[in-house]
PDB file of N, H, CA, C and O in Angstrom:
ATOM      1  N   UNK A   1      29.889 -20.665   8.903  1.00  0.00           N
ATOM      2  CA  UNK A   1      28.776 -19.819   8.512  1.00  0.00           C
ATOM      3  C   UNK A   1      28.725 -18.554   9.374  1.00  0.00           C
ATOM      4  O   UNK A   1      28.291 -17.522   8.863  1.00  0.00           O
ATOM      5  N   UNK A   2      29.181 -18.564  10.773  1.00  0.00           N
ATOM      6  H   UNK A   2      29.534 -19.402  11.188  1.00  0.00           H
ATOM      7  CA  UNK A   2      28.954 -17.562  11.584  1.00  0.00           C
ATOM      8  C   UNK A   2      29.888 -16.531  11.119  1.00  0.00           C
ATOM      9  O   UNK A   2      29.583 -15.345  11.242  1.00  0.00           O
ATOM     10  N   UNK A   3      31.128 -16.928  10.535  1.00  0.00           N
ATOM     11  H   UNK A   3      31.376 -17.892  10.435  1.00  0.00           H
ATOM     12  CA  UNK A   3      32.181 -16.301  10.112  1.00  0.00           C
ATOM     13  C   UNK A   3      31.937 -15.148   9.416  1.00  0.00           C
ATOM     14  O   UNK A   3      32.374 -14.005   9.549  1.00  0.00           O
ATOM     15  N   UNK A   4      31.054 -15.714   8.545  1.00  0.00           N
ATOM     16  H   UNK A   4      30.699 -16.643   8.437  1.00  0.00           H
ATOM     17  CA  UNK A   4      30.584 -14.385   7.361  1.00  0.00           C
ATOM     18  C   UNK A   4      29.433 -13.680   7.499  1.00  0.00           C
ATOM     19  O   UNK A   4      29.409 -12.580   6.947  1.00  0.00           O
ATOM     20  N   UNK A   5      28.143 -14.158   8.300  1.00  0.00           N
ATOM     21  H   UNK A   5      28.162 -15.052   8.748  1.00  0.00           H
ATOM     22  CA  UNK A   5      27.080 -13.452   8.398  1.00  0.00           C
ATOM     23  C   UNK A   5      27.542 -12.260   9.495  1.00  0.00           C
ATOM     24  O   UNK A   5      27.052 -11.144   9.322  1.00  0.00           O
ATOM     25  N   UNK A   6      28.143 -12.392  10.221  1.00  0.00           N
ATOM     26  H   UNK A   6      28.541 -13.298  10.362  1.00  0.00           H
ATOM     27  CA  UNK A   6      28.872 -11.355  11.383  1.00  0.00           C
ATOM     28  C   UNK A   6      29.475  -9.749  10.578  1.00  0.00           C
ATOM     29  O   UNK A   6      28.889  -8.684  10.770  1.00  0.00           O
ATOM     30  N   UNK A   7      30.577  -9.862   9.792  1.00  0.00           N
ATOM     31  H   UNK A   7      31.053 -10.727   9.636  1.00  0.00           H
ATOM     32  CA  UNK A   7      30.904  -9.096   9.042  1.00  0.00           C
ATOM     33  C   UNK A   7      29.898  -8.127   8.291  1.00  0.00           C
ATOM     34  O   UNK A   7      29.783  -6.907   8.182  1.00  0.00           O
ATOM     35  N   UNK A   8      29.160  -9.351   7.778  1.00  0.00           N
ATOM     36  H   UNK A   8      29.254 -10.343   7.866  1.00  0.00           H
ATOM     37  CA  UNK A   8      28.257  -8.454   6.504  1.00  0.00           C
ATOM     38  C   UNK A   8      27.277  -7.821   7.289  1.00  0.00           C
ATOM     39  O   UNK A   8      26.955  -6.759   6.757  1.00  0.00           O
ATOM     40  N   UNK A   9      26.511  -8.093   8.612  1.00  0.00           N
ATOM     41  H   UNK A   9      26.773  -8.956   9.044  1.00  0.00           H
ATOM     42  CA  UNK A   9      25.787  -7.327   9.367  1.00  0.00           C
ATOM     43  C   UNK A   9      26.470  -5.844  10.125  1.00  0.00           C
ATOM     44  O   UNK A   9      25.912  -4.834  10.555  1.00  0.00           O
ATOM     45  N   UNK A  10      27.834  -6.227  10.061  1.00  0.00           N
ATOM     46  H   UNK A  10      28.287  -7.048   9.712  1.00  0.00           H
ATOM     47  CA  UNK A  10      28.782  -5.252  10.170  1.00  0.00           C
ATOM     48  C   UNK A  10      29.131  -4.023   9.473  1.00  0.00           C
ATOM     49  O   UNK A  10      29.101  -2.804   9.642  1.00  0.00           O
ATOM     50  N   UNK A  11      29.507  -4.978   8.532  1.00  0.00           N
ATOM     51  H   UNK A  11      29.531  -5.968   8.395  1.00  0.00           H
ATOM     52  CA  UNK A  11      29.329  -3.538   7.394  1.00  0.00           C
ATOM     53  C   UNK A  11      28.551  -2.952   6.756  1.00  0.00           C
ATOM     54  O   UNK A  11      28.771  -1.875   6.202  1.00  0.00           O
ATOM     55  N   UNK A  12      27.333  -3.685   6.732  1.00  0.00           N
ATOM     56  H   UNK A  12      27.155  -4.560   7.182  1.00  0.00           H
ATOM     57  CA  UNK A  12      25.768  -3.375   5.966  1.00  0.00           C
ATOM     58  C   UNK A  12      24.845  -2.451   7.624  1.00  0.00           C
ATOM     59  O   UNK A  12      23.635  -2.568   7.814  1.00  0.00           O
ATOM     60  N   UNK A  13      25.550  -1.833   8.338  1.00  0.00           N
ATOM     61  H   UNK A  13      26.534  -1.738   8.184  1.00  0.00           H
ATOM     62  CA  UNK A  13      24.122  -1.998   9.893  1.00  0.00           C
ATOM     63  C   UNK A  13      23.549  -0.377   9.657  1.00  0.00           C
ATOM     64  O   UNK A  13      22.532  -0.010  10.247  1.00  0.00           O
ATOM     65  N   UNK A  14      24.347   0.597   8.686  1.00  0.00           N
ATOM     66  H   UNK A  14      25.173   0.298   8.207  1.00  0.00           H
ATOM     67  CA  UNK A  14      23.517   1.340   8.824  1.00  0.00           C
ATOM     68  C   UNK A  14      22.414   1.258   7.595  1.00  0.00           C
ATOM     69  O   UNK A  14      21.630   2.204   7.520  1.00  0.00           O
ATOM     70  N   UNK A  15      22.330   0.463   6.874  1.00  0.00           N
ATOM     71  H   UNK A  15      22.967  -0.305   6.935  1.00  0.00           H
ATOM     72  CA  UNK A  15      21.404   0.726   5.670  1.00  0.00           C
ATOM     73  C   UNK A  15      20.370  -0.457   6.226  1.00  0.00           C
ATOM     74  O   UNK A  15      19.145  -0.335   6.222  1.00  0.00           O
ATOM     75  N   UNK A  16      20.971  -1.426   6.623  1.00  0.00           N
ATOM     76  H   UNK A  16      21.966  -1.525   6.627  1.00  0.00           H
ATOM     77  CA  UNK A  16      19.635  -2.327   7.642  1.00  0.00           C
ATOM     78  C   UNK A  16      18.804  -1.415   8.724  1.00  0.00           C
ATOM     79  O   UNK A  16      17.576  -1.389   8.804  1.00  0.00           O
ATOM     80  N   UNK A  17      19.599  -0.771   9.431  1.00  0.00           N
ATOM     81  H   UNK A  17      20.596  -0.792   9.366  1.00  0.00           H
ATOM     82  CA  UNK A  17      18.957  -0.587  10.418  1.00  0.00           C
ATOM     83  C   UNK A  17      17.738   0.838   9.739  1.00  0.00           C
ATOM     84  O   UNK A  17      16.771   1.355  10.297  1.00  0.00           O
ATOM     85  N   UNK A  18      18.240   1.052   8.591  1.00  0.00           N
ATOM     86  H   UNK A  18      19.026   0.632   8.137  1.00  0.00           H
ATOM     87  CA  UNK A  18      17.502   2.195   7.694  1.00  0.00           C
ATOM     88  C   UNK A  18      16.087   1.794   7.141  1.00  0.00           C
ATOM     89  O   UNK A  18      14.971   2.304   7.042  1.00  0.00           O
ATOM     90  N   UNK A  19      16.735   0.580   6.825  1.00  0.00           N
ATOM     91  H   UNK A  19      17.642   0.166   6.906  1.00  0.00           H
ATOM     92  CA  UNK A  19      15.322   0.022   5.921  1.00  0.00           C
ATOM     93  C   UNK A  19      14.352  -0.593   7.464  1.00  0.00           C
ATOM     94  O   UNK A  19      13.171  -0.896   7.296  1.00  0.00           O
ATOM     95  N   UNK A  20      14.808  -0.684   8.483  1.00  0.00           N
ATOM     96  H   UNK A  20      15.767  -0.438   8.619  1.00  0.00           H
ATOM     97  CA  UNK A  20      14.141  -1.626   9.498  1.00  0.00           C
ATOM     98  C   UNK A  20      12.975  -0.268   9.762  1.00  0.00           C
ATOM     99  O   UNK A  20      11.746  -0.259   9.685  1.00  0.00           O
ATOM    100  N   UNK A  21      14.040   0.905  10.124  1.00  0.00           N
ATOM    101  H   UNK A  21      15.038   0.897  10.187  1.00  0.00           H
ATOM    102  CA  UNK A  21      13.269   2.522  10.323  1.00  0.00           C
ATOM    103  C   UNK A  21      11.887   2.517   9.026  1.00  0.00           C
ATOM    104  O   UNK A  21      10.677   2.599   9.236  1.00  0.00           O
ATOM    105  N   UNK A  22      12.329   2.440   8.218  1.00  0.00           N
ATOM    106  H   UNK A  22      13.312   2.373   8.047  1.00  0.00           H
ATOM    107  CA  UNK A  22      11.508   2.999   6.718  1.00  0.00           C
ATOM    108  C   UNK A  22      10.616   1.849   6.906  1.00  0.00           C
ATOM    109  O   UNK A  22       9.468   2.281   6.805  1.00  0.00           O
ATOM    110  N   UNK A  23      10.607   0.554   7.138  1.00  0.00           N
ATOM    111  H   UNK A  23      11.540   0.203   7.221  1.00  0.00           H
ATOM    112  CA  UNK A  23       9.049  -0.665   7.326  1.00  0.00           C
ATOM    113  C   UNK A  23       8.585   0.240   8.231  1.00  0.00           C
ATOM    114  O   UNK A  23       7.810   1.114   7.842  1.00  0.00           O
ATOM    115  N   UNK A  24       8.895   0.188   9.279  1.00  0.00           N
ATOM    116  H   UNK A  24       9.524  -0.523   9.595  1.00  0.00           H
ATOM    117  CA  UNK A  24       7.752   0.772  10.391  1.00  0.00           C
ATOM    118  C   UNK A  24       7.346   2.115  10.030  1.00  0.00           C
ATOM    119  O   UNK A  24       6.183   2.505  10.129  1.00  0.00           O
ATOM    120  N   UNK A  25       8.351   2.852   9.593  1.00  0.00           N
ATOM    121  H   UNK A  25       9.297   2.535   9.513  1.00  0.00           H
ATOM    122  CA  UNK A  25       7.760   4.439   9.336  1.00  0.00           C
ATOM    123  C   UNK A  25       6.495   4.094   8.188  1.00  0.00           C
ATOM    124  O   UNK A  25       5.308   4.286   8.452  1.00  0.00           O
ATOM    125  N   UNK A  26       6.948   3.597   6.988  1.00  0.00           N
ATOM    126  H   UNK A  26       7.912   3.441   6.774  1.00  0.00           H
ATOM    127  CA  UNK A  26       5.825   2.849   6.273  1.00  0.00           C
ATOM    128  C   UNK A  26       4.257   2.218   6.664  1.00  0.00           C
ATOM    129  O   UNK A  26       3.174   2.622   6.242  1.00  0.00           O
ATOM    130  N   UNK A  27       4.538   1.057   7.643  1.00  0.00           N
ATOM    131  H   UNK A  27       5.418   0.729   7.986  1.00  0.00           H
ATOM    132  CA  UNK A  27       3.449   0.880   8.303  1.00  0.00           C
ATOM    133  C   UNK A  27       2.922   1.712   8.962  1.00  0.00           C
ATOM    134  O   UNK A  27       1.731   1.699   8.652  1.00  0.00           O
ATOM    135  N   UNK A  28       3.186   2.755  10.020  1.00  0.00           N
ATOM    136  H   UNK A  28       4.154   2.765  10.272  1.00  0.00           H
ATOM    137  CA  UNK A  28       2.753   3.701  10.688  1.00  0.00           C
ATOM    138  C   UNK A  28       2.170   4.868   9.741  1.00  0.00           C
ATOM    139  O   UNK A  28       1.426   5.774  10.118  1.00  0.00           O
ATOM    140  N   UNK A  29       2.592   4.691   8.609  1.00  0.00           N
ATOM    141  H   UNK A  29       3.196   3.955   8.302  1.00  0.00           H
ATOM    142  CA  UNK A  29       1.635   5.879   7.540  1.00  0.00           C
ATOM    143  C   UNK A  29       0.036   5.306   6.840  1.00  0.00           C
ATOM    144  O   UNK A  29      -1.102   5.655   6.528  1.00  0.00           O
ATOM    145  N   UNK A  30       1.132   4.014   6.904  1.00  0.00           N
ATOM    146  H   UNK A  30       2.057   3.730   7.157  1.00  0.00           H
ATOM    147  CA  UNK A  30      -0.756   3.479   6.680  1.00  0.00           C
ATOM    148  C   UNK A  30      -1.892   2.955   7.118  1.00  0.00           C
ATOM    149  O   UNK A  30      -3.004   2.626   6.703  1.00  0.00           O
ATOM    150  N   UNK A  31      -0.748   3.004   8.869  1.00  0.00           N
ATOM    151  H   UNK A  31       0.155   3.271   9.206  1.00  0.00           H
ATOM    152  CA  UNK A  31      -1.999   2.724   9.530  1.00  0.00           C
ATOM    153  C   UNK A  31      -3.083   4.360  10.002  1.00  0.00           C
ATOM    154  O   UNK A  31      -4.309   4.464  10.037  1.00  0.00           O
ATOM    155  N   UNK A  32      -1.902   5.516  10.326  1.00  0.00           N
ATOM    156  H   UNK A  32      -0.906   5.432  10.298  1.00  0.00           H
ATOM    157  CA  UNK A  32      -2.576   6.413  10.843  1.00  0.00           C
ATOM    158  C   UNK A  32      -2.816   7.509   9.612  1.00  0.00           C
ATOM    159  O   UNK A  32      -3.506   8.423  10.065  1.00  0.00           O
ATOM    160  N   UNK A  33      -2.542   7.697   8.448  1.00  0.00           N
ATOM    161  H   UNK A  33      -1.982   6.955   8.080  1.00  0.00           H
ATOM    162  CA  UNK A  33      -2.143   8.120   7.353  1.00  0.00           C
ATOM    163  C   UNK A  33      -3.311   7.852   6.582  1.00  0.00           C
ATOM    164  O   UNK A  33      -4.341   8.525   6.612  1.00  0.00           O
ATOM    165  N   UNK A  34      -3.001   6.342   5.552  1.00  0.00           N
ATOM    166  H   UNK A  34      -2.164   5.795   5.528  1.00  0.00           H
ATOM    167  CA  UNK A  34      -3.336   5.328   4.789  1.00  0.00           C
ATOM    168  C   UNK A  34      -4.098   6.144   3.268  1.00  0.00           C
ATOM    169  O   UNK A  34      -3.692   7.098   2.603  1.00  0.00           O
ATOM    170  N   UNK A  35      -5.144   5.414   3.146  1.00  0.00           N
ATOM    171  H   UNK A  35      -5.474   4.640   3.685  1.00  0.00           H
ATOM    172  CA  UNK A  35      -6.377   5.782   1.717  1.00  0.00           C
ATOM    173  C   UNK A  35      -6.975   5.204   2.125  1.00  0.00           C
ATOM    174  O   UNK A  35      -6.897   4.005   2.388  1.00  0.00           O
ATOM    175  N   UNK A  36      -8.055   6.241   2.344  1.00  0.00           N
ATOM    176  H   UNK A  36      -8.118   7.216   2.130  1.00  0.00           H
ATOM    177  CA  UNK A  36      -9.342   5.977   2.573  1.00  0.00           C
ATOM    178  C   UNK A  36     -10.334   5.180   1.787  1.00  0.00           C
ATOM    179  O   UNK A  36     -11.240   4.480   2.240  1.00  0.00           O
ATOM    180  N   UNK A  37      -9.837   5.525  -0.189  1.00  0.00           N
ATOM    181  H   UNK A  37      -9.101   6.093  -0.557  1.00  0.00           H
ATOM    182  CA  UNK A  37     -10.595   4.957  -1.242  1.00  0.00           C
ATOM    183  C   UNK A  37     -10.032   3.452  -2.001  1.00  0.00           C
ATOM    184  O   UNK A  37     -10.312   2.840  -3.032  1.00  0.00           O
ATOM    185  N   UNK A  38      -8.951   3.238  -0.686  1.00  0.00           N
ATOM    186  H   UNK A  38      -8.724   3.735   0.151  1.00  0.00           H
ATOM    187  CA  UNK A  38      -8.276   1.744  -1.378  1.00  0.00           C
ATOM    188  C   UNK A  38      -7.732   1.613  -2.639  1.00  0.00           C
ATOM    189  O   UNK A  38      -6.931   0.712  -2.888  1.00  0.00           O
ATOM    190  N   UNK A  39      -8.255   2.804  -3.847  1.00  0.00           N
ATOM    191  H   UNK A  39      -8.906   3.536  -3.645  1.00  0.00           H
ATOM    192  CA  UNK A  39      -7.201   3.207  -5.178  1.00  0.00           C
ATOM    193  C   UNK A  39      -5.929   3.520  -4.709  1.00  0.00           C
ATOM    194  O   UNK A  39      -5.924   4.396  -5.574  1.00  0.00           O
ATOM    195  N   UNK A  40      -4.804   3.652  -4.150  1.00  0.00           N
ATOM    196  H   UNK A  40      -4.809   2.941  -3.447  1.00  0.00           H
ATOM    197  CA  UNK A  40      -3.670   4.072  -3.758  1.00  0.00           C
ATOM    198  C   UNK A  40      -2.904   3.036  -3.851  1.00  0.00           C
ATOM    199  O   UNK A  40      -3.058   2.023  -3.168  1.00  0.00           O
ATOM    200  N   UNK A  41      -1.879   3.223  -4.831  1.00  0.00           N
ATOM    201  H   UNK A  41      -1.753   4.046  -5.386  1.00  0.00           H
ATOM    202  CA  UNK A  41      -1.439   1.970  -4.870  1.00  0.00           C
ATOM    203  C   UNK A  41      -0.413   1.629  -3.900  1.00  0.00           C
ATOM    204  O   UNK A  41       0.014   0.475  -3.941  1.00  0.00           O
ATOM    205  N   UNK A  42       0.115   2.528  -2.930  1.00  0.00           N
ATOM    206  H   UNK A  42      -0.232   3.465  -2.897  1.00  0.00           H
ATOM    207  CA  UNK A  42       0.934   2.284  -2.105  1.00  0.00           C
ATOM    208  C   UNK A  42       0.638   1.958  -0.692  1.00  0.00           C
ATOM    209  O   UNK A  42       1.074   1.119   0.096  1.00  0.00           O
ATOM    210  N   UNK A  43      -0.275   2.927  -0.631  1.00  0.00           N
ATOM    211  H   UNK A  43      -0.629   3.609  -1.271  1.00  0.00           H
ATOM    212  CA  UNK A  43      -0.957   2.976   1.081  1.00  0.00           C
ATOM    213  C   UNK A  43      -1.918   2.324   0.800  1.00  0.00           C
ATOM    214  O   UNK A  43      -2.917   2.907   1.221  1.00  0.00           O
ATOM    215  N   UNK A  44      -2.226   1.170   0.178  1.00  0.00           N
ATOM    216  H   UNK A  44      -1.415   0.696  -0.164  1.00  0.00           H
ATOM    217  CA  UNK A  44      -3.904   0.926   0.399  1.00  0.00           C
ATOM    218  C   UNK A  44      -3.736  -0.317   1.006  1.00  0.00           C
ATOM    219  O   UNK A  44      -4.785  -0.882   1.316  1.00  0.00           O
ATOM    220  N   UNK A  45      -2.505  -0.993   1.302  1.00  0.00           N
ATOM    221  H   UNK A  45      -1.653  -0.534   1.051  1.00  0.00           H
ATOM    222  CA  UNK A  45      -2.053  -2.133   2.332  1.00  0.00           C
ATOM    223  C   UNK A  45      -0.712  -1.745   2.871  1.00  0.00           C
ATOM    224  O   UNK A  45       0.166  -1.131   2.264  1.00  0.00           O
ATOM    225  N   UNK A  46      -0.679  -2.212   4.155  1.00  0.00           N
ATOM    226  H   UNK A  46      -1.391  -2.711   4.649  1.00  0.00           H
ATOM    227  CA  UNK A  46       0.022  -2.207   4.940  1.00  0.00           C
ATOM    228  C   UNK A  46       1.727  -2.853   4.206  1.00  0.00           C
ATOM    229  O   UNK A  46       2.847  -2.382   4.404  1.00  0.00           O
ATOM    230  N   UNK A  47       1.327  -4.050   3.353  1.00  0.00           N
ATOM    231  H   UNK A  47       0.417  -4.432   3.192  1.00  0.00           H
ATOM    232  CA  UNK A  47       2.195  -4.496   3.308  1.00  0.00           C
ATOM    233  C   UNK A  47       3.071  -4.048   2.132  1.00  0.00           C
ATOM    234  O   UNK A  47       4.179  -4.503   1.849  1.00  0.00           O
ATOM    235  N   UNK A  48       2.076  -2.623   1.188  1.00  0.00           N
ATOM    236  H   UNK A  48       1.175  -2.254   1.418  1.00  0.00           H
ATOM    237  CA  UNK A  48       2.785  -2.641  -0.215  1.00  0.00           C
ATOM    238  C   UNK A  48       3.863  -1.348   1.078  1.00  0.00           C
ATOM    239  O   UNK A  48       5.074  -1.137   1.006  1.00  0.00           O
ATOM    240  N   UNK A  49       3.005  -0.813   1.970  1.00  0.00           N
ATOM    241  H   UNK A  49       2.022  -0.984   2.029  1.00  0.00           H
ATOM    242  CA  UNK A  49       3.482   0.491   2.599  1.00  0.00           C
ATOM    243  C   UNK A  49       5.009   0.134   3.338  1.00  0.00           C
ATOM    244  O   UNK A  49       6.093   0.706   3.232  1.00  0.00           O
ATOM    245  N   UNK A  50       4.647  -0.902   4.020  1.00  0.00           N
ATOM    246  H   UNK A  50       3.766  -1.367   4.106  1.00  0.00           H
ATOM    247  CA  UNK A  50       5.742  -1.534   4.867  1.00  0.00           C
ATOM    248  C   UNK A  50       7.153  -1.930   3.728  1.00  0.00           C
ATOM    249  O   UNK A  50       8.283  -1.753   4.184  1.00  0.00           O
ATOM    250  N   UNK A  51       7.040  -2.329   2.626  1.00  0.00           N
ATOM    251  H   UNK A  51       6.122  -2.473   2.256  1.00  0.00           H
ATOM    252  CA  UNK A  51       7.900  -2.684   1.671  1.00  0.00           C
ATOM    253  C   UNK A  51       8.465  -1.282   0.874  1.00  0.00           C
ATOM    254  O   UNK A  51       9.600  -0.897   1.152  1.00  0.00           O
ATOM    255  N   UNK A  52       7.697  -0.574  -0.063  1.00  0.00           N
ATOM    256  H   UNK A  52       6.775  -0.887  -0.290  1.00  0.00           H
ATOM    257  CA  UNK A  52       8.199   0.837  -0.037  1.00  0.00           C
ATOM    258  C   UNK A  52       8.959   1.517   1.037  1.00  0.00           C
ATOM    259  O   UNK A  52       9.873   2.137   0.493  1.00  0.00           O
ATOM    260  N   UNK A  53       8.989   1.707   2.572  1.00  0.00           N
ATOM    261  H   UNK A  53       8.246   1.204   3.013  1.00  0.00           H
ATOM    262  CA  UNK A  53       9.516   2.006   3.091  1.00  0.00           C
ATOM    263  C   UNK A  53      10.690   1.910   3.647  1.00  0.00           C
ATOM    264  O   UNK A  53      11.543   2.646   4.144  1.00  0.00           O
ATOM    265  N   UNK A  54      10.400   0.155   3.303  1.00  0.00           N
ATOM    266  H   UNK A  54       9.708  -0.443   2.899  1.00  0.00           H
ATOM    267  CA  UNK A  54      12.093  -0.700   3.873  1.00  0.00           C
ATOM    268  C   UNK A  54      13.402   0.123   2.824  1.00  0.00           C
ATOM    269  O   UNK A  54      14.544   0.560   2.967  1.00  0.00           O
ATOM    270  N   UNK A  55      12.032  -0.066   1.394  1.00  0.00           N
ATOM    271  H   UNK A  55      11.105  -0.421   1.278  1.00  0.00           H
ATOM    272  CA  UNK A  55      13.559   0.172   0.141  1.00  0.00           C
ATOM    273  C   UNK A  55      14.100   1.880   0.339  1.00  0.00           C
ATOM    274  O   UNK A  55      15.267   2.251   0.470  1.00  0.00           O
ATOM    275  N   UNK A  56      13.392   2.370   0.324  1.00  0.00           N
ATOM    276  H   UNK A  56      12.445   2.069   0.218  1.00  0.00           H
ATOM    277  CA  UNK A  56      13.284   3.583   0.637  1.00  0.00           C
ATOM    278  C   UNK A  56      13.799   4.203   1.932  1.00  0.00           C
ATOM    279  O   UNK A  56      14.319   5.318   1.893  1.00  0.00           O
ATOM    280  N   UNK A  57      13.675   3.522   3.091  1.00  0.00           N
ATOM    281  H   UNK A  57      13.252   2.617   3.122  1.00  0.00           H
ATOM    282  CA  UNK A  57      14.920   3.760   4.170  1.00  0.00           C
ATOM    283  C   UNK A  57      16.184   3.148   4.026  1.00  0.00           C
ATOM    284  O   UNK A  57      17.002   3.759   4.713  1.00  0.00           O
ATOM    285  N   UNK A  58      16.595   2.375   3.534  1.00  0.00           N
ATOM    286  H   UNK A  58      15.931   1.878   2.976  1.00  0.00           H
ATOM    287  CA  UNK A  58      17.133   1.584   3.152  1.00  0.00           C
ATOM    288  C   UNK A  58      18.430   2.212   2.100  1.00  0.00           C
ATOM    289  O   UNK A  58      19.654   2.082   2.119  1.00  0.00           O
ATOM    290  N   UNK A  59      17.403   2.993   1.143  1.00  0.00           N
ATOM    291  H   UNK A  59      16.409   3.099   1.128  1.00  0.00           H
ATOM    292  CA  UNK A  59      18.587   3.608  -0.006  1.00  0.00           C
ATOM    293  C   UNK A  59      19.309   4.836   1.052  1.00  0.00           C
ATOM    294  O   UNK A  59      20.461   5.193   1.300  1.00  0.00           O
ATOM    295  N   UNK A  60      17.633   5.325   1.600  1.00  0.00           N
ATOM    296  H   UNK A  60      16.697   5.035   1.399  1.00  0.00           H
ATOM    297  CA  UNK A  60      18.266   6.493   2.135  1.00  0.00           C
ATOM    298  C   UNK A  60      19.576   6.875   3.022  1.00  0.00           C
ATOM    299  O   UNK A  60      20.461   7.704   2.811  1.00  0.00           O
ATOM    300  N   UNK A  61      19.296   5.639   4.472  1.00  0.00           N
ATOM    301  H   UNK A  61      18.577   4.966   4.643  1.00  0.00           H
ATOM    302  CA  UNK A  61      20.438   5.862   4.903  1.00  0.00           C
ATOM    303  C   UNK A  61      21.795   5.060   4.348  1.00  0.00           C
ATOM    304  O   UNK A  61      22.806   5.143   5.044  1.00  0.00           O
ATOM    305  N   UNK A  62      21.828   4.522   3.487  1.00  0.00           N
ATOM    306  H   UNK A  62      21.006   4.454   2.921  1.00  0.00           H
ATOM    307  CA  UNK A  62      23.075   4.169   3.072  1.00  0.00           C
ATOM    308  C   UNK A  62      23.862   5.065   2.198  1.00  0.00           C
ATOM    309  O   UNK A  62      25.060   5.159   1.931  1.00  0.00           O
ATOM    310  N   UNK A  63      22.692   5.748   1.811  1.00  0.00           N
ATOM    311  H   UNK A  63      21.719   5.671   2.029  1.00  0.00           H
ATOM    312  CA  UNK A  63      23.544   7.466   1.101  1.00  0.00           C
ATOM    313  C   UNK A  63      24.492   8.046   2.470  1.00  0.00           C
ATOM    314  O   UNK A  63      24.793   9.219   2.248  1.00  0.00           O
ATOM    315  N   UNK A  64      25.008   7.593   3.726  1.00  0.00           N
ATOM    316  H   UNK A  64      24.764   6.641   3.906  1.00  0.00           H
ATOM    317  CA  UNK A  64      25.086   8.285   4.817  1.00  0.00           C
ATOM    318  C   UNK A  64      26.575   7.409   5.183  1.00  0.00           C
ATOM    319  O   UNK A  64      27.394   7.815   6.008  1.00  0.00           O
ATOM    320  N   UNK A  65      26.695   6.374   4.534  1.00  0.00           N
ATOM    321  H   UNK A  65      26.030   6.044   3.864  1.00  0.00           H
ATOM    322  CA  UNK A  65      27.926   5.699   4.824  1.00  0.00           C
ATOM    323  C   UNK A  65      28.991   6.247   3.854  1.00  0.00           C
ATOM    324  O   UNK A  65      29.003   6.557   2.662  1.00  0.00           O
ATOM    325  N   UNK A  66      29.990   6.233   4.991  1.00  0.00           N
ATOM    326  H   UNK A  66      29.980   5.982   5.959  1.00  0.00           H
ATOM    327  CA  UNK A  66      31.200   7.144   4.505  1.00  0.00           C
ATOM    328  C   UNK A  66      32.354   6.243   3.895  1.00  0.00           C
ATOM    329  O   UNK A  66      32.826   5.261   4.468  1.00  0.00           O
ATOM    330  N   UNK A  67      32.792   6.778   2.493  1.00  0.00           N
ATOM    331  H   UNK A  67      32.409   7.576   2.027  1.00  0.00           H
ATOM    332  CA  UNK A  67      33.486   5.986   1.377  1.00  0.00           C
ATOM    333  C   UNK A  67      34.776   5.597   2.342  1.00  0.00           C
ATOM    334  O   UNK A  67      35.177   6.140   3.372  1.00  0.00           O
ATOM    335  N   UNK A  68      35.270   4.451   1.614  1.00  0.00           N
ATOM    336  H   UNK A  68      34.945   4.010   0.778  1.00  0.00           H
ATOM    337  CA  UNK A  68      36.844   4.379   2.601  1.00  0.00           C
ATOM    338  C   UNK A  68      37.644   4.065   1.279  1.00  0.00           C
ATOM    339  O   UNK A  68      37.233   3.530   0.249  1.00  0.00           O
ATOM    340  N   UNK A  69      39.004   4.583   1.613  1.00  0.00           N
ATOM    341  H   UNK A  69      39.338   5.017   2.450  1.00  0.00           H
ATOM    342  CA  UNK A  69      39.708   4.728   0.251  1.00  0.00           C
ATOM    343  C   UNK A  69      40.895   3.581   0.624  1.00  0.00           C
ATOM    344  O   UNK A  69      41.769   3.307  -0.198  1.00  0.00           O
TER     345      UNK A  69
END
């Protein structure tokens, strides 16, 4: 089992470590950020904020990994 989880954290670490950036950047918008009127469907919990952000850092920096031919 150790065999394969090693690799794939390997080759996956900059889009993990992207989405790890984008939860907290997420949470940190809704904590100091947020909606005030709780209609928001993104910021009006921590946890929809924290999840949008993962996917969303996540896509982002893996746009950043370089193709290998």
């Amino acid at each position: 089992m150790n065999n394969t989880i090693i690799p794939f954290f390997r080759k996956h670490m900059l889009m993990l470590g992207g989405a790890l950036i984008g939860a907290v950047a997420g949470f940190l918008y809704w904590k100091f950020v947020g909606c005030s009127s709780g209609s928001c469907a993104i910021t009006s919990s921590p946890v929809n904020s924290s999840l949008y952000g993962l996917f969303f850092g996540g896509v982002l920096f893996s746009s950043f990994k370089p193709n290998k031919k």
